[in-house]
N, C-alpha and C positions, 0 to 999 in steps of 0.2 A: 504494500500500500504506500501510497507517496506522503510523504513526511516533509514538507517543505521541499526544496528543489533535489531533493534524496531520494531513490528507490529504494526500499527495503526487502531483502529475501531472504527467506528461513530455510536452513539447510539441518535436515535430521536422517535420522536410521531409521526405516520402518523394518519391522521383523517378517519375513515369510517362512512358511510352515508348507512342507509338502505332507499331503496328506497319506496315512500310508493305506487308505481304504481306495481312494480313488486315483492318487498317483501324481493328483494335480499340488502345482505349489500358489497355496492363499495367501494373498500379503493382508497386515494387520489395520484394524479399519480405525482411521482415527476419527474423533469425534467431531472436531474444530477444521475438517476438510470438508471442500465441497466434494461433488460427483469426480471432479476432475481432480485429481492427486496435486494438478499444478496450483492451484489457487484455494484460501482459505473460505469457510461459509462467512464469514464479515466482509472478505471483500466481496463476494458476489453478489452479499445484499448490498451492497454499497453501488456497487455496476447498477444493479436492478433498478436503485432510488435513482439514480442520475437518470439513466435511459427513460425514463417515465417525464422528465421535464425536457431532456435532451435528443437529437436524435442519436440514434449505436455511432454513425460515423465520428461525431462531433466527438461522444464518448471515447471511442476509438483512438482516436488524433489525440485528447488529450491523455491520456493514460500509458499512450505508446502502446498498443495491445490491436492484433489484430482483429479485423472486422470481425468476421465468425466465431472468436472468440468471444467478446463483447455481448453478439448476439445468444451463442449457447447459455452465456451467465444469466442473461436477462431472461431466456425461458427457464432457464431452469430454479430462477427465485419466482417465477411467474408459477411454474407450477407448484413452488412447495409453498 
């Protein structure tokens, strides 16, 4: 999220587990993530608020974030 003329981004270890019933490996769901692993659910709602007064491009351009991106966030706080 931008902090004055600053980007800020969080860098962590998420744990995956293969599972030994199905063979698949699940990674661990964090809570304060949106759908998309890249971005947290505060900034999505925060995307969501802007996009509702702004058009996605506008949003877009100032966030530095690209179009389809912008717009996934804005449905996906639209739907939750």
């Amino acid at each position: 999220m931008p902090c004055g003329p600053y980007r800020i981004f969080l860098e962590f270890r998420v744990r995956c587990v293969r599972c030994k019933r199905c063979k698949k490996v699940k990674r661990e769901r964090l809570d304060f993530l949106s759908d998309s692993p890249f971005y947290t659910k505060r900034f999505a709602y925060y995307v969501g608020r802007r996009c509702r007064n702004e058009t996605v491009s506008t949003v877009a351009k100032e966030l530095h974030l690209d179009w389809d991106s912008v717009k996934a966030l804005d449905n996906w706080t639209s739907s939750t």
